[in-house]
C-alpha positions as CSV (number, residue, x, y, z in Angstrom):
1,X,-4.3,-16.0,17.4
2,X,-4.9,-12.6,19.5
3,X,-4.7,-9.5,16.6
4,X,-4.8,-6.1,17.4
5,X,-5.6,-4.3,13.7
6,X,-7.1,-7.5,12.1
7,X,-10.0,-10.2,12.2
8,X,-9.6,-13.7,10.9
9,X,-12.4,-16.3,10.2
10,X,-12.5,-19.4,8.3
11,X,-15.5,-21.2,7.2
12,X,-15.7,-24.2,4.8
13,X,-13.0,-23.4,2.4
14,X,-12.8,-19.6,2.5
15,X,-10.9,-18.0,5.1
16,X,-11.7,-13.9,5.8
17,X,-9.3,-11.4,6.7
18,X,-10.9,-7.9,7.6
19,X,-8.6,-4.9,8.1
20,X,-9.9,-3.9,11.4
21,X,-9.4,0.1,12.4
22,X,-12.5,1.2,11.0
23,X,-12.2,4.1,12.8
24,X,-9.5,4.9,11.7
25,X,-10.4,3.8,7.9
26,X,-8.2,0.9,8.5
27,X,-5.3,2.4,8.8
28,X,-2.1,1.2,8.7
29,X,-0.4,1.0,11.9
30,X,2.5,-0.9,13.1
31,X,0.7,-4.4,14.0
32,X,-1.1,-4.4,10.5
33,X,1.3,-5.5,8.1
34,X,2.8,-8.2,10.2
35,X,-0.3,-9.5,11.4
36,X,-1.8,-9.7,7.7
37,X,1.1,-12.0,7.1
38,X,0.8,-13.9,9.8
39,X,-3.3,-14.4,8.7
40,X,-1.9,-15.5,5.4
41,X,0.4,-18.2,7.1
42,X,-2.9,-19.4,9.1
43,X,-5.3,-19.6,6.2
44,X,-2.1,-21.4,4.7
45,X,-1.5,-23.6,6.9
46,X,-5.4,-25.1,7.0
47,X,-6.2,-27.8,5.1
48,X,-9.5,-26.6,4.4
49,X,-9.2,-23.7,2.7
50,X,-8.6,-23.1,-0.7
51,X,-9.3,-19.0,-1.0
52,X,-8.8,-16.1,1.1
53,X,-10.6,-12.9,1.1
54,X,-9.2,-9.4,2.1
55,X,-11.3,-6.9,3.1
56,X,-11.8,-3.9,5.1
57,X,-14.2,-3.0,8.3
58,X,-16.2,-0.2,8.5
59,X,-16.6,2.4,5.1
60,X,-13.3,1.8,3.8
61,X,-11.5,-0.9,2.4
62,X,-7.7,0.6,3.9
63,X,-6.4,4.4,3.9
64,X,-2.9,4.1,3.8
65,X,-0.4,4.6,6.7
66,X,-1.8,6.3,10.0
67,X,-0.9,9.5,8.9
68,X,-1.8,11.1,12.5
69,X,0.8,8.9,14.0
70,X,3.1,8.9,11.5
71,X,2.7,12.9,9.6
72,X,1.0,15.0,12.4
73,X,3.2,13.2,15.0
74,X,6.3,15.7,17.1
75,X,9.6,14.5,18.7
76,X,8.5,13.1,21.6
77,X,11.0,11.2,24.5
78,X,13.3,11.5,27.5
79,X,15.6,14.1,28.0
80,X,16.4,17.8,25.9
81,X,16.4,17.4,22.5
82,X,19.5,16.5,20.4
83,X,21.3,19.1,18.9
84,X,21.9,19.9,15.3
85,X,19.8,19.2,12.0
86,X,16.8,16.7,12.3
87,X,15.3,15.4,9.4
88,X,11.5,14.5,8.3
89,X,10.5,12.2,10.9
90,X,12.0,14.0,14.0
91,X,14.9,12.0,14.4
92,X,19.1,13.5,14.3
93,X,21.0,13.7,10.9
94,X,22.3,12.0,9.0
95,X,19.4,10.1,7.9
96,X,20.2,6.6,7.6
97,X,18.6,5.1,4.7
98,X,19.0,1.0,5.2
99,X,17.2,1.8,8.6
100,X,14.7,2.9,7.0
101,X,14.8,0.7,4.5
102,X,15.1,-2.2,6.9
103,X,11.7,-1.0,8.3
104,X,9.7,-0.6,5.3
105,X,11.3,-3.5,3.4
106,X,10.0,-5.6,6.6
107,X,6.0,-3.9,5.6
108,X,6.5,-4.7,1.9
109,X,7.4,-8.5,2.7
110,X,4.5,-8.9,5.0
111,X,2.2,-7.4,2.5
112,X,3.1,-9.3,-0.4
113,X,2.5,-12.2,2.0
114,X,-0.4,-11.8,-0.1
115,X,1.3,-12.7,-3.6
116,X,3.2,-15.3,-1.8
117,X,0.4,-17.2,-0.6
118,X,0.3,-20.7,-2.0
119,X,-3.9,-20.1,-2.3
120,X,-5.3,-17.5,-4.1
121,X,-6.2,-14.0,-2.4
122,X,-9.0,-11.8,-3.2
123,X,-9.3,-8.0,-2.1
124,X,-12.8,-7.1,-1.9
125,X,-13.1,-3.2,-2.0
126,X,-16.2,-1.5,-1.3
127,X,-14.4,1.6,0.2
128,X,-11.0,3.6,-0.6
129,X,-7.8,1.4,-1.1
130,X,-5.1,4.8,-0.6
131,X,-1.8,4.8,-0.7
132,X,-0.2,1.5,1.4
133,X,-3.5,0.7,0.8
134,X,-3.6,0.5,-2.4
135,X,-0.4,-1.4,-2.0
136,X,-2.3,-4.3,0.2
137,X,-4.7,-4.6,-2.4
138,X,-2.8,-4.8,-5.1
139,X,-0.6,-7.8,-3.3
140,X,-3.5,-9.5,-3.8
141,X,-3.8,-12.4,-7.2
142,X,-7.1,-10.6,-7.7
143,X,-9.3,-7.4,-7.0
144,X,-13.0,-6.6,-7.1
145,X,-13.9,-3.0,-6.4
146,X,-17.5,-1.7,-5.9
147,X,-18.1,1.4,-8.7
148,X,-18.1,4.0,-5.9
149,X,-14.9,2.7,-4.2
150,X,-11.9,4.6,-5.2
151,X,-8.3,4.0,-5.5
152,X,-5.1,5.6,-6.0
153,X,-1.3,6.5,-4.4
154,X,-1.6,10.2,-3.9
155,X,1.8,10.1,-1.8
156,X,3.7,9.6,-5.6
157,X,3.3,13.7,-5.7
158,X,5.2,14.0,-2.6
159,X,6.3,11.6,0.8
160,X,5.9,7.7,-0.7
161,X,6.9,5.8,-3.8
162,X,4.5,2.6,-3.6
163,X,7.0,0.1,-2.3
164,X,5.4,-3.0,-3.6
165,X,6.1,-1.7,-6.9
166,X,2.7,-3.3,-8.4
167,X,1.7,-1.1,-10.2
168,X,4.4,-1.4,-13.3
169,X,3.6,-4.9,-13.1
170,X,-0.5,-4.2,-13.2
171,X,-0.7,-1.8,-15.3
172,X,2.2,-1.8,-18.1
173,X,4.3,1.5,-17.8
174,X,2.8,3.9,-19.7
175,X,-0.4,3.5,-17.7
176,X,1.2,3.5,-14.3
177,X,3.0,6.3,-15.0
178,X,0.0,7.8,-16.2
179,X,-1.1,6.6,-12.2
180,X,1.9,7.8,-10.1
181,X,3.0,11.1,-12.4
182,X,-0.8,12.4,-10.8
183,X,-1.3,10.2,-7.7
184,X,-4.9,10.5,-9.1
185,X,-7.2,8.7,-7.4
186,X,-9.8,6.5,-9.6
187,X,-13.4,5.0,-9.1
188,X,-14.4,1.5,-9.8
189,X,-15.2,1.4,-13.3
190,X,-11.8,3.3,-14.7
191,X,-9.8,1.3,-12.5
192,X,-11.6,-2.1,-14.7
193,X,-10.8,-0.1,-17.7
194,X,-7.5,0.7,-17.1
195,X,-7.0,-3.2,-16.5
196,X,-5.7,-2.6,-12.6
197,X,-8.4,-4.9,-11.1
198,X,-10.4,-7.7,-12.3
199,X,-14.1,-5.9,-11.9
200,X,-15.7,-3.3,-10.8
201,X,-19.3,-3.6,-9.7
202,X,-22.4,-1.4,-8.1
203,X,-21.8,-1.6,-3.9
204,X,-24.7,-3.3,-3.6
205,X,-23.6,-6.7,-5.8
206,X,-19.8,-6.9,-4.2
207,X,-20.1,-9.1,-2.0
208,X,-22.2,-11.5,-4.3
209,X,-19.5,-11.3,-7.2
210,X,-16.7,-11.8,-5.0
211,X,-18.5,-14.7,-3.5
212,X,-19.0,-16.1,-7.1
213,X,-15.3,-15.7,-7.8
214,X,-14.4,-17.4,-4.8
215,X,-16.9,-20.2,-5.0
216,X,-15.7,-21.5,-8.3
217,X,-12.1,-21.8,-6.9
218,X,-13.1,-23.0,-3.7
219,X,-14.3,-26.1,-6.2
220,X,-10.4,-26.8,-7.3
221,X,-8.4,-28.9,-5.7
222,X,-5.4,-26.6,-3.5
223,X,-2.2,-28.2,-4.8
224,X,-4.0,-27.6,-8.6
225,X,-4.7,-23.8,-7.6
226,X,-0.8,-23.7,-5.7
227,X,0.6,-25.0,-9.0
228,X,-0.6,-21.9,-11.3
229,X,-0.3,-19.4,-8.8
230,X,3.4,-20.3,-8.7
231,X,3.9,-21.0,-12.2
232,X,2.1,-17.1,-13.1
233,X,4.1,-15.6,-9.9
234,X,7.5,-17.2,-11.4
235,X,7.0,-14.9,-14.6
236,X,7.0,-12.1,-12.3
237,X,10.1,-12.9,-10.3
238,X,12.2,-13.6,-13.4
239,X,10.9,-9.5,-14.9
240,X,12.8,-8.6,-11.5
241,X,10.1,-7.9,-9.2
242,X,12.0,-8.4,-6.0
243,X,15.2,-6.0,-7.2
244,X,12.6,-3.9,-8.1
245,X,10.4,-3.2,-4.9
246,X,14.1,-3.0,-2.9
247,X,14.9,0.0,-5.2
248,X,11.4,1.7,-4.4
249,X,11.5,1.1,-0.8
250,X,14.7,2.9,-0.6
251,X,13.1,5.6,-2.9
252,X,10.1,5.4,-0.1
253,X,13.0,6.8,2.4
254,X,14.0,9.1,-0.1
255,X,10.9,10.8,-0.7
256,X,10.0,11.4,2.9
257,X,13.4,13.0,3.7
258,X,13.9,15.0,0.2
259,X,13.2,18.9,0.8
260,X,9.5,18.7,-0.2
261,X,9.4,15.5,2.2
262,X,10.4,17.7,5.1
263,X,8.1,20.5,4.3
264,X,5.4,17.9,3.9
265,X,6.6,16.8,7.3
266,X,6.2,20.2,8.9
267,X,3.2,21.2,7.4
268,X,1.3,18.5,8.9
269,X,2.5,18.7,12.5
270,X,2.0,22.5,12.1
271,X,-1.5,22.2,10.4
272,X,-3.0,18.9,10.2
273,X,-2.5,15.9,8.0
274,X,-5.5,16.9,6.2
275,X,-4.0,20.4,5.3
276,X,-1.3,19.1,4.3
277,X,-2.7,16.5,2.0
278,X,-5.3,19.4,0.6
279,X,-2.1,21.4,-0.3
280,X,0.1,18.0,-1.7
281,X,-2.5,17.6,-3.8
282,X,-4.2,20.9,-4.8
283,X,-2.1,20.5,-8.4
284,X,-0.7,23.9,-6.8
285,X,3.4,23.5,-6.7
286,X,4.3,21.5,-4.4
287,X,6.7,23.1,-1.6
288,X,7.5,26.5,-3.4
289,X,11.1,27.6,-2.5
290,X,12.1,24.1,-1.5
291,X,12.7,23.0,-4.9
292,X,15.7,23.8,-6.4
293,X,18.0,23.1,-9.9
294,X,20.9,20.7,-8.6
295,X,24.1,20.6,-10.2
296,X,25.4,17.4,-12.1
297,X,29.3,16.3,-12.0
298,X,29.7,18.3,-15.5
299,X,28.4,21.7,-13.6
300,X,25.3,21.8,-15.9
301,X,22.2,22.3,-13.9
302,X,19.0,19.9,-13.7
303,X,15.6,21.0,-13.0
């Protein structure tokens, strides 16, 4: 199979799939998340392997969606522009929300192609998982991070709400709201601590404890590996994992078109991704004058 963002290679029973933009610090573009599923279905669909490894090209492991095409990006297309109100991403008001969502929704299924997998997935990170990237990893039934590698969803303080929802499910509640009330980012070794991956390790020794990993299950038979993976995923489904990454991806649409999503928006075409990410997350407030008390039904106002 011909992909654009990604490279695929399987070899005894291991297959490899590399997040390939490293100049772009594997970036998230549109081919990516469709093309990791269809990877998944591949590795799958061979007989010969029993474990597949994630990983990233380059010095990062994935840094979220390409916020250059995505944040910094104008209008741009035939014709004067429409008249009237436009919201966060360029396009007319009103702002349809189940387009959006339909997008999204469509990234959050291929990534948790991941979870889905019938054999188990491994995200080696040696370099930052951000923000969708984060979420890629995460899909994953295990992570290994190197000490120095960091991760985190700095888009919970303004423009994203981690559609794959893994986090709660990771790290209990108290602890990922401890994660998306900052959008800290975290090295290695809290990450382990914190119980959000399955080891942390120096850079040097990743790629020999993820091979250990896999080599052990590579040593199970696949329908014995299929039949805990399912039975351990099922516990998931019945806490209302599905219902519960449809709510955040509408959230996701939310948070990119609230009033601090749209100055968010405009400060990065005007200045730079970058300067708007330095500002998002300076622990300054965020958007001052955007942010207003709203009114409830009863007429009492809410910060």
């Amino acid at each position: 199979m011909d992909f654009q963002s990604i490279a695929y290679a399987a070899h005894g029973r291991r297959a490899t799939i590399t997040l390939n933009r490293p100049e772009r610090m594997n970036a998230i573009d549109h081919h990516m998340p469709r093309e990791i599923a269809e990877a998944v279905a591949l590795a799958n669909d061979d007989n010969d392997v029993h474990v597949i490894v994630l990983t990233g090209a380059g010095k990062g492991f994935c840094g979220g969606y390409d916020l250059v095409e995505y944040a910094e990006r104008r209008p741009t297309g035939g014709g004067a522009p429409r008249p009237g109100p436009r919201r966060a991403n360029g396009q007319p008001m009103p702002w349809d929300p189940m387009a959006d969502f339909y997008m999204m929704y469509q990234n959050t299924r291929d990534f948790m192609a991941l979870w889905r997998s019938y054999k188990p997935t491994i995200a080696q990170v040696h370099g930052p998982a951000v923000a969708g990237g984060s979420d890629i990893a995460l899909c994953c039934d295990l992570v290994v991070m190197a000490d120095e590698a960091r991760i985190g969803y700095p888009p919970a303080r303004v423009w994203g709400c981690p559609t794959t929802a893994m986090w709660v499910y990771r790290l209990g509640a108290e602890k990922a709201k401890r994660m998306l009330f900052t959008g800290d980012l975290i090295y290695g070794p809290e990450a382990k601590a914190l119980g959000l991956v399955l080891d942390s390790v120096p850079l040097a020794e990743l790629d020999a404890r993820v091979d250990e990993i896999a080599a052990r299950m590579e040593g199970v038979p696949r329908n014995q590996l299929m039949m805990q993976k399912l039975m351990i995923n099922q516990a998931f489904e019945n806490m209302g994992l599905t219902s519960t990454q449809m709510m955040a991806t509408v959230f996701d649409g939310v948070t990119r078109n609230s009033p601090e999503g749209v100055w968010f928006k405009e400060q990065a075409e005007a200045d730079g991704f970058k300067e708007a990410i330095r500002k998002r997350d300076s622990g300054e407030p965020i958007a001052e004058g955007w942010s207003r008390p709203f009114r409830s039904t009863f007429g009492r106002y809410r910060p």
